[in-house]
Backbone as JSON Lines, residues from 0, in Angstrom:
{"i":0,"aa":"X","n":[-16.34,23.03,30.43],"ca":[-17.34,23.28,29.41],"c":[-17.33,22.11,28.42]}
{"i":1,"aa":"X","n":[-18.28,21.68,28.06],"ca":[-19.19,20.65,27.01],"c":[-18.62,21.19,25.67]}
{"i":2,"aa":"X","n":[-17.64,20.62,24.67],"ca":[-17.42,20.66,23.63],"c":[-17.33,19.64,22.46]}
{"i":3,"aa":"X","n":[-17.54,19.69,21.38],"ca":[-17.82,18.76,20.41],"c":[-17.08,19.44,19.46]}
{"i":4,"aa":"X","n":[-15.88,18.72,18.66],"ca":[-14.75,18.92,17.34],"c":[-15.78,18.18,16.2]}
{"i":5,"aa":"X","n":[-16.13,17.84,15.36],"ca":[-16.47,17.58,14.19],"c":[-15.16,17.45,13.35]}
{"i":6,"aa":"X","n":[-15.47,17.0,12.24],"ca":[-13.97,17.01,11.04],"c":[-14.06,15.48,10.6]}
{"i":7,"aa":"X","n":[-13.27,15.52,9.15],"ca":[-13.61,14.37,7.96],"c":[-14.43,14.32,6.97]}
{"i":8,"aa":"X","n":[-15.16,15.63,6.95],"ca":[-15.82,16.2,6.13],"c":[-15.24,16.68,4.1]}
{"i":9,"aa":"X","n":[-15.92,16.56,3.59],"ca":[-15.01,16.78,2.52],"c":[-15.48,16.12,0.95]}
{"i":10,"aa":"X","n":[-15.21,16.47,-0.02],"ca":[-15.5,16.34,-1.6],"c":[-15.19,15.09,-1.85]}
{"i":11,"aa":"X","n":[-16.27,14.18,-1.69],"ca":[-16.13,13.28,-2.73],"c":[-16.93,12.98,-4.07]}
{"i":12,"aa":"X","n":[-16.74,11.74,-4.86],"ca":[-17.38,11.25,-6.32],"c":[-18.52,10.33,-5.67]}
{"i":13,"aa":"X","n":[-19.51,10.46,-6.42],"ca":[-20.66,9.69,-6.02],"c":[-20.28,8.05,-5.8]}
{"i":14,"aa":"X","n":[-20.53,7.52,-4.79],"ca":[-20.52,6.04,-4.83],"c":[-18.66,6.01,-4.04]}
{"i":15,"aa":"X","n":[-18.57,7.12,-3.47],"ca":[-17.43,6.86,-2.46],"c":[-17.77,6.99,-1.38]}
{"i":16,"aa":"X","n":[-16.25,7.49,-0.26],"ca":[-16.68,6.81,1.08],"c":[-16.19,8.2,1.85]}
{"i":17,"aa":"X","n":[-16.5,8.25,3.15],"ca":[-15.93,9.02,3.94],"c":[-16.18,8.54,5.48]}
{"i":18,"aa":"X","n":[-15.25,8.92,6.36],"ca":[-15.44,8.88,8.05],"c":[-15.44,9.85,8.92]}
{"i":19,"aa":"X","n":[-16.51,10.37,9.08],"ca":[-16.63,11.43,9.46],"c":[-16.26,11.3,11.62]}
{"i":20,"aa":"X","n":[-15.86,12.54,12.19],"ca":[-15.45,12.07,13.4],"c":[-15.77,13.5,14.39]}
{"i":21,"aa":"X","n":[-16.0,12.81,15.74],"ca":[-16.52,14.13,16.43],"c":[-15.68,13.56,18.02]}
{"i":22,"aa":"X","n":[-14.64,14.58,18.38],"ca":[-14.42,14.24,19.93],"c":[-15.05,15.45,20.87]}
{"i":23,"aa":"X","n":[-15.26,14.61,21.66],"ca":[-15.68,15.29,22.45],"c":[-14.39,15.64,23.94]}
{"i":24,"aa":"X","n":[-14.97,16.59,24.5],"ca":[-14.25,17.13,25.66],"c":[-15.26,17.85,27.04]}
{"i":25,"aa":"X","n":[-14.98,17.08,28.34],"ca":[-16.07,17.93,29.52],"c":[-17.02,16.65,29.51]}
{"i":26,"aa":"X","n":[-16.67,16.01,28.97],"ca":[-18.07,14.78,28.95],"c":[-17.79,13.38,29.07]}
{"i":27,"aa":"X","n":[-18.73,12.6,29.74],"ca":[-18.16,11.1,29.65],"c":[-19.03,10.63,28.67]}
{"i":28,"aa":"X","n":[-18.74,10.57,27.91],"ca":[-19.95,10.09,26.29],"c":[-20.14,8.85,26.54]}
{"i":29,"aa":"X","n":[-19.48,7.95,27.21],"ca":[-20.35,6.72,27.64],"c":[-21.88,6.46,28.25]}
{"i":30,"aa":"X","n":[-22.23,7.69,28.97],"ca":[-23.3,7.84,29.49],"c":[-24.43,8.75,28.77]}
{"i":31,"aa":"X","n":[-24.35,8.84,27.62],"ca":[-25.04,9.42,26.78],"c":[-25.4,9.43,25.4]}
{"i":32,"aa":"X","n":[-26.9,9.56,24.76],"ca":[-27.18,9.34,23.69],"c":[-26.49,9.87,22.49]}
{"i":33,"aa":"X","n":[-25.65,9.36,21.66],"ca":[-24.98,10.43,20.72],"c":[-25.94,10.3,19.54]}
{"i":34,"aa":"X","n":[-25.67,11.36,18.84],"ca":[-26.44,11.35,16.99],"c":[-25.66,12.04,15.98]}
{"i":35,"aa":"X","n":[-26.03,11.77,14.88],"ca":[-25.56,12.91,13.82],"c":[-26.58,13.26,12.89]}
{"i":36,"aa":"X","n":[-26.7,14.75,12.73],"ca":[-27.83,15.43,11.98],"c":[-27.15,16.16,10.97]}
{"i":37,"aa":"X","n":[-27.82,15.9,9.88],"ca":[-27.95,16.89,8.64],"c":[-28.39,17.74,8.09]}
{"i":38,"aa":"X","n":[-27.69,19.25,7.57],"ca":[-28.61,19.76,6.99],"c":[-28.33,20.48,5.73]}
{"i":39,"aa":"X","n":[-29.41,20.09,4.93],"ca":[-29.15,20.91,3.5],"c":[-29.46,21.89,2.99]}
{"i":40,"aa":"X","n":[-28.58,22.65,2.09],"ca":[-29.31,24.09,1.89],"c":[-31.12,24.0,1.64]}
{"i":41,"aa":"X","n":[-31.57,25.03,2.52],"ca":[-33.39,25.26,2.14],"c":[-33.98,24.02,2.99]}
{"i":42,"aa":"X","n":[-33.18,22.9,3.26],"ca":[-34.05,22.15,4.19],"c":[-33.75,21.9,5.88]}
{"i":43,"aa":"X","n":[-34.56,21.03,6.47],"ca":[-34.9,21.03,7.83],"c":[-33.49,20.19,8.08]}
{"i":44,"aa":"X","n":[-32.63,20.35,9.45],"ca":[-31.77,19.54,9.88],"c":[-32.4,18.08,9.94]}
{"i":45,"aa":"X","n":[-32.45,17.08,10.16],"ca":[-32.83,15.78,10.06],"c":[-31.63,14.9,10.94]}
{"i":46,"aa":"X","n":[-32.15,14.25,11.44],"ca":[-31.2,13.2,12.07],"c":[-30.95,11.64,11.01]}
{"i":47,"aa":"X","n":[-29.53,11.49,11.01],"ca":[-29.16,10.6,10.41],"c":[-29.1,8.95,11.25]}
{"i":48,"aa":"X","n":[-28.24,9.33,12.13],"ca":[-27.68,8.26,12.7],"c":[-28.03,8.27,14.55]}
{"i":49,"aa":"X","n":[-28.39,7.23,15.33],"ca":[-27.95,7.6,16.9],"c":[-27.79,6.41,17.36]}
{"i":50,"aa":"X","n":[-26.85,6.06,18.49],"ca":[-26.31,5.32,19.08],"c":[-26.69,5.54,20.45]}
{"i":51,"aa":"X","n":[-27.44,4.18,21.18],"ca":[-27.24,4.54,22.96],"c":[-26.53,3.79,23.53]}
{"i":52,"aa":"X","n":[-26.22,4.74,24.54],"ca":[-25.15,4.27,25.72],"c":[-25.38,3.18,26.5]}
{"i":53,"aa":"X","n":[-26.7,2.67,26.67],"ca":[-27.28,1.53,27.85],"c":[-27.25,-0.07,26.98]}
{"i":54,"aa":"X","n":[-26.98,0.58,26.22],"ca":[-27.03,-1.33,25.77],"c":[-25.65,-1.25,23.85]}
{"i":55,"aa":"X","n":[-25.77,0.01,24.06],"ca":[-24.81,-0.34,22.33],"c":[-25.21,-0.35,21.18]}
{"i":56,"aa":"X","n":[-27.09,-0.23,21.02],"ca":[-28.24,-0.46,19.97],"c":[-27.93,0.88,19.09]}
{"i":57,"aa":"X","n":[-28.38,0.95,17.68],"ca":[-28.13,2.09,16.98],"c":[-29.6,2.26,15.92]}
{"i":58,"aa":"X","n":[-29.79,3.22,15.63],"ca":[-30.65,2.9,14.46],"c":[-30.03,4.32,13.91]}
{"i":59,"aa":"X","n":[-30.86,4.53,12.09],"ca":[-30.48,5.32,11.36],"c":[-31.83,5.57,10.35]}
{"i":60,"aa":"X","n":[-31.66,6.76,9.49],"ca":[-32.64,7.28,8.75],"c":[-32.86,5.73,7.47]}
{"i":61,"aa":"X","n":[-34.11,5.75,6.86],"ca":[-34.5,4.67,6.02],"c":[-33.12,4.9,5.03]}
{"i":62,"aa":"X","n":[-32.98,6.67,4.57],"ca":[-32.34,7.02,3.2],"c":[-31.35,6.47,3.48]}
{"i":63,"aa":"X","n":[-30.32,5.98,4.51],"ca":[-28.87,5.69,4.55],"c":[-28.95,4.68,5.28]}
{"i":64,"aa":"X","n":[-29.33,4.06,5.41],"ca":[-29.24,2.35,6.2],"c":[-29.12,1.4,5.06]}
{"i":65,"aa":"X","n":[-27.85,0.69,5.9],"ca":[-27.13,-0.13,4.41],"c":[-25.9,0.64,4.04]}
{"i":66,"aa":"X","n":[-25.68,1.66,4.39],"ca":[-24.58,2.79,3.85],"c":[-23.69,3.62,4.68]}
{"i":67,"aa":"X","n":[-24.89,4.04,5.73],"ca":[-23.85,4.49,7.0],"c":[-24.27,3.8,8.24]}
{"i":68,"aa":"X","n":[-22.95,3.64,8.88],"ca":[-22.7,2.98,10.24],"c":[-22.4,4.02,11.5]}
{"i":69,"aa":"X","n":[-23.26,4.26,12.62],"ca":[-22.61,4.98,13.37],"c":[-21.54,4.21,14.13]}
{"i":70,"aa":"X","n":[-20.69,4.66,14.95],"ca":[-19.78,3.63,15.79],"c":[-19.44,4.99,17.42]}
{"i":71,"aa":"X","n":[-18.81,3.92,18.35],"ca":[-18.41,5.55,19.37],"c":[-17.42,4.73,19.93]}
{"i":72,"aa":"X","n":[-16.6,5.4,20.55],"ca":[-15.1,4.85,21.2],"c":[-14.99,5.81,22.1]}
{"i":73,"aa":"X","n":[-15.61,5.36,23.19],"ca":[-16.16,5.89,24.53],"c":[-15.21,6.28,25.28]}
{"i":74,"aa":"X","n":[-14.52,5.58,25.3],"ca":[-12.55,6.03,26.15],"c":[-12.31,6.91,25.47]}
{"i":75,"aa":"X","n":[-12.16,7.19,24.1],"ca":[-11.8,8.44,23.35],"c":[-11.97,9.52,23.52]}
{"i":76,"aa":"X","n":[-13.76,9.26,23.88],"ca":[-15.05,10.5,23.32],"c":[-14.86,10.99,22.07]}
{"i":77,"aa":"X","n":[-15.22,9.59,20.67],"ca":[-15.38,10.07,20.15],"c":[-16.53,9.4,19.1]}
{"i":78,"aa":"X","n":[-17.16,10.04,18.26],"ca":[-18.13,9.16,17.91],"c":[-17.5,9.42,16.72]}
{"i":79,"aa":"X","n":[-18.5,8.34,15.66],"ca":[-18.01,8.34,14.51],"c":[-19.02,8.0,13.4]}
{"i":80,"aa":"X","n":[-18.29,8.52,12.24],"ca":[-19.87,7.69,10.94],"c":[-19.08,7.45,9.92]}
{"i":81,"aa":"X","n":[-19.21,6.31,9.55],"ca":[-18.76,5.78,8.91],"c":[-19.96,5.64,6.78]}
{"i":82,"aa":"X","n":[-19.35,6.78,6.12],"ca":[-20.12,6.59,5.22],"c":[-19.77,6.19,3.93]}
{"i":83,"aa":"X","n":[-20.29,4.98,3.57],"ca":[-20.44,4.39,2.44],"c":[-21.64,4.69,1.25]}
{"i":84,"aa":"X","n":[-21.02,4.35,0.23],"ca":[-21.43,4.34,-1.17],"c":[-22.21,5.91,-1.42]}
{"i":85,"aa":"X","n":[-21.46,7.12,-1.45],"ca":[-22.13,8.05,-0.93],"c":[-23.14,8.71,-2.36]}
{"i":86,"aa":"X","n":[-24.17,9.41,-2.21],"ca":[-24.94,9.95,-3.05],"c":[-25.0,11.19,-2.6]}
{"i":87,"aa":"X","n":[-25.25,11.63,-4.25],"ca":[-25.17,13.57,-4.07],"c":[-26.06,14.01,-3.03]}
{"i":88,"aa":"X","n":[-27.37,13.9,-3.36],"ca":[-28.84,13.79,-2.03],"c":[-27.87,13.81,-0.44]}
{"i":89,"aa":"X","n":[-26.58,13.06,-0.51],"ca":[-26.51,13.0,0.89],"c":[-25.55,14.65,1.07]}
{"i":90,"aa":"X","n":[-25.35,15.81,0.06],"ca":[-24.3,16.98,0.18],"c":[-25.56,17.32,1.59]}
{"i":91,"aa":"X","n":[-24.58,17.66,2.62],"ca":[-24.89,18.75,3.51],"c":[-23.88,18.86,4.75]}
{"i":92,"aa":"X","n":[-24.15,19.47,5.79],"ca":[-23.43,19.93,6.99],"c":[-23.8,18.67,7.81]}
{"i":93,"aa":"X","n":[-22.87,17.99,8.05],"ca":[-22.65,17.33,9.6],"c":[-22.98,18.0,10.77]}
{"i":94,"aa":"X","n":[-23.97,17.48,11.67],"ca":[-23.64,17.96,13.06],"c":[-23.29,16.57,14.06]}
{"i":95,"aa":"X","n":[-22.44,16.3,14.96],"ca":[-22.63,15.29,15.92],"c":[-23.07,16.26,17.24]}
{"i":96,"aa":"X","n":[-23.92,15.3,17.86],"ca":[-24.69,16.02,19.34],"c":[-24.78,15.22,20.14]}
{"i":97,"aa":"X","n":[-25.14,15.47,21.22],"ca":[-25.16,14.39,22.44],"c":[-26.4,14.91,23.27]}
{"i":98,"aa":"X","n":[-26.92,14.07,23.97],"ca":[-28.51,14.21,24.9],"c":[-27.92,13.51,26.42]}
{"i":99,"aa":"X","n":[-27.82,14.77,27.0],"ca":[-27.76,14.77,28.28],"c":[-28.43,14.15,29.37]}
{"i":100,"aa":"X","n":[-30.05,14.24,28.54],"ca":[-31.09,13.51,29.51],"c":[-31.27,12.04,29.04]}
{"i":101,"aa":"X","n":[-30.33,11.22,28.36],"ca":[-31.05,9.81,27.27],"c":[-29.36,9.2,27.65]}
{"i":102,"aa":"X","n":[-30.04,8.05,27.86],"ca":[-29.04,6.83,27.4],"c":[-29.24,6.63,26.59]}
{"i":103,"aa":"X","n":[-30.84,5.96,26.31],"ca":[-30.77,5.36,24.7],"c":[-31.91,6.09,23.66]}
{"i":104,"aa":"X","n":[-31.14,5.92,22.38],"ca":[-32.21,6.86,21.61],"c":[-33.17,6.77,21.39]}
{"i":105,"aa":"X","n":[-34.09,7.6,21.08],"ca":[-35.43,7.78,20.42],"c":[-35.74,8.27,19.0]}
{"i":106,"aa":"X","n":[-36.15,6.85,18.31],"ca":[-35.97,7.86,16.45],"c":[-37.21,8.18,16.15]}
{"i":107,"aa":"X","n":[-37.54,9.25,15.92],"ca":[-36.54,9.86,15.02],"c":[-35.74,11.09,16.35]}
{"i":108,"aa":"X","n":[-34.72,11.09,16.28],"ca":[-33.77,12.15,17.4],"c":[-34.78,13.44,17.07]}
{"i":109,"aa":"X","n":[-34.49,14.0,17.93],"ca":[-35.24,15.77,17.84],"c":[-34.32,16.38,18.18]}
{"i":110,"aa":"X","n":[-34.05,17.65,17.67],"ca":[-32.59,18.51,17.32],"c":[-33.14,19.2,19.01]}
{"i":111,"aa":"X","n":[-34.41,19.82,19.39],"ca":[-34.51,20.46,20.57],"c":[-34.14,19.31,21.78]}
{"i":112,"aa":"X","n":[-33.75,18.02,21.65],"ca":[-33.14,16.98,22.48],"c":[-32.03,16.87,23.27]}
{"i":113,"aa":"X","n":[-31.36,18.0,22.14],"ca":[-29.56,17.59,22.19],"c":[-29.28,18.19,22.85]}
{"i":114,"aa":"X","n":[-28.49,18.5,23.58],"ca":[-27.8,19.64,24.89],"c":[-26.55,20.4,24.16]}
{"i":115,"aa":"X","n":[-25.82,19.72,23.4],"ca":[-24.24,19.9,22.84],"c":[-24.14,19.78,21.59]}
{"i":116,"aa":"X","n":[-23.22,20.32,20.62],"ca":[-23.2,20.42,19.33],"c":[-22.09,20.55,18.69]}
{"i":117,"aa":"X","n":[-21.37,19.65,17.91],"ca":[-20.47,19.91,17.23],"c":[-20.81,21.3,16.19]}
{"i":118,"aa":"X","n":[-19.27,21.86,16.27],"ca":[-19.99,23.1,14.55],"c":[-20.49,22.49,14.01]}
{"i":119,"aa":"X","n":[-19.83,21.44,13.45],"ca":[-20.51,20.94,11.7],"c":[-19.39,20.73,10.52]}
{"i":120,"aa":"X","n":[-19.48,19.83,10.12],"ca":[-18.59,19.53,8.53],"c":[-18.8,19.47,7.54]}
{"i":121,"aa":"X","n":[-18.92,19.79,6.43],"ca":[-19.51,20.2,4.89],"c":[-19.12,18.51,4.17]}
{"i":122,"aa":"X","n":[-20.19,18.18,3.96],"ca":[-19.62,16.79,3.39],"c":[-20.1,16.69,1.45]}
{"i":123,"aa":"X","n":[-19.6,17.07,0.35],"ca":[-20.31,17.34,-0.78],"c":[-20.05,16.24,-1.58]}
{"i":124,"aa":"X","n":[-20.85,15.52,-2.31],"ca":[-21.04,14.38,-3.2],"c":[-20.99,15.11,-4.14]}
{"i":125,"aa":"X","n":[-20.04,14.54,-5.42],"ca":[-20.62,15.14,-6.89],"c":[-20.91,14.15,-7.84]}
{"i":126,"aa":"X","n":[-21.66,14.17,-8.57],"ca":[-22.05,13.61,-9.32],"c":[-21.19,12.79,-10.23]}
């Protein structure tokens, strides 16, 4: 069975950092599109970050480019996000997911895309 850990989630001060991390298990994540989606209380999940497998290319949402980096360590299975200079706007739930049918991504990601799902990690900025 297809599983996704999440974790690194956690309280920071505005204009700090965090690394958020997802392994996976049942899967060769080399061969597949990974992402990470957000969601905040009252609003729509949104995709942040995605990385494809066929060439290494990444893109990310306008709001966090410049700030977060996705990365993946494919021998691991594990992906990763790397977030800088963080803002309150960014408090919500982590998801990392993976697309079964995609090497490489398509932005904006679509949450009905993903096959697999990390729970999720609470990541809160305070002011």
């Amino acid at each position: 069975q297809v599983q996704f850990v999440a974790s690194g989630g956690g309280l920071v001060q505005r204009g700090g950092s965090l690394r958020l991390s997802c392994v996976g298990s049942g899967v060769t994540l080399g061969d597949y599109a990974v992402a990470w989606f957000r969601q905040a209380p009252g609003k729509e999940r949104e995709g942040v970050s995605c990385s494809s497998a066929s060439d290494g290319s990444t893109d990310s949402a306008d709001s966090v480019k410049g700030r977060f980096t996705i990365s993946r360590d494919n021998a691991k299975r594990t992906v990763y996000l790397q977030m800088n200079n963080l803002k309150p706007e960014d408090t919500a739930i982590y998801y990392c997911a993976a697309n079964m049918m995609r090497r490489r991504c398509v932005w904006p990601p679509t949450a009905y895309e993903y096959d697999y799902w990390g729970q999720g990690t609470q990541v809160t900025v305070s002011s």
